[in-house]
C-alpha positions in Angstrom: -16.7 -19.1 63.9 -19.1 -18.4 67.0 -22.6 -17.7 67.4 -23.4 -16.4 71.3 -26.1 -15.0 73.0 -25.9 -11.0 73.5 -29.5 -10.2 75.7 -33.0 -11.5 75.3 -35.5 -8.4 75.0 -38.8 -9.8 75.8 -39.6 -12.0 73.0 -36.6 -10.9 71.1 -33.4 -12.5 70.9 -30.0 -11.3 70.0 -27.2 -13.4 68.5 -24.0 -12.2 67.3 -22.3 -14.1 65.1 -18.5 -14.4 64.0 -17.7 -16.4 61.2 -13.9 -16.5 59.2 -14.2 -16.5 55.3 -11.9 -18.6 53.9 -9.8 -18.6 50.8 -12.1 -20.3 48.8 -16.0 -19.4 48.6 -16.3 -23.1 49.3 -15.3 -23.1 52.6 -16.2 -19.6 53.3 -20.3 -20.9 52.5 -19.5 -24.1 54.6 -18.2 -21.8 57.5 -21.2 -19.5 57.3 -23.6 -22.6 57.4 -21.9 -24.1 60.1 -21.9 -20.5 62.2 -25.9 -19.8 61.1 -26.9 -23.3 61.7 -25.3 -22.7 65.5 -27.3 -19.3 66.1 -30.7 -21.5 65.0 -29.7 -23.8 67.4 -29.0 -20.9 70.5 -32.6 -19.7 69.3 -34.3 -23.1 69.3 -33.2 -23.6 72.4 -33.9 -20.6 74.0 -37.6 -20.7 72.4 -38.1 -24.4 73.9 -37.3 -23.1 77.4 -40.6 -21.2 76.7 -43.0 -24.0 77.6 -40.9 -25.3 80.3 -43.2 -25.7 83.0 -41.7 -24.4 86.5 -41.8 -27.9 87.9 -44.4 -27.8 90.3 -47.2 -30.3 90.9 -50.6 -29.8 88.7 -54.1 -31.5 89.1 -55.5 -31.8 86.2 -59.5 -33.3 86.9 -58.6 -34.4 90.3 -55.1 -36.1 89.3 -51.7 -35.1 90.0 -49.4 -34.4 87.3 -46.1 -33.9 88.4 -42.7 -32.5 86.4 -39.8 -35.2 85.9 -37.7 -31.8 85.5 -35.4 -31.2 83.0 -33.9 -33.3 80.5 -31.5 -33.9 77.8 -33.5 -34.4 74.9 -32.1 -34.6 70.5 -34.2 -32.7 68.0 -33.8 -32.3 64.8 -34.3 -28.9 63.3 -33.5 -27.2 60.0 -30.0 -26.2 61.6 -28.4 -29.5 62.7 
């Protein structure tokens, strides 16, 4: 089971997503969770990058505000 990034079309984002069914619909339902909760992850991820600022300096009412840059954060989400 995969979920990848095919293209990003403006606001739009395209995941394919590949998932094996199983013998039992147990596992096939578990393997579908597992491969939906991975595209809701690819899209969180790529909506966060959003509001990523580009990293330069701002003033903000005569102070500087400056970027640490990127870093690894944990969220939690619907998806794991």
């Amino acid at each position: 089971m995969a979920a990848k990034i095919i293209r990003k079309e403006g606001k739009k984002l395209i995941i394919e997503i590949t998932v094996d069914l199983e013998d039992s619909m147990l596992d096939s339902g578990e393997a579908i969770q597992e491969t939906v909760n991975e595209a809701g992850n690819l899209a969180t991820e790529e909506a966060l990058k959003q509001f990523d600022s580009p990293g330069e300096a701002l003033e903000i009412e005569g102070k500087p505000w400056r970027s640490k840059g990127q870093e690894e954060k944990f969220y939690q989400t619907p998806y794991g």
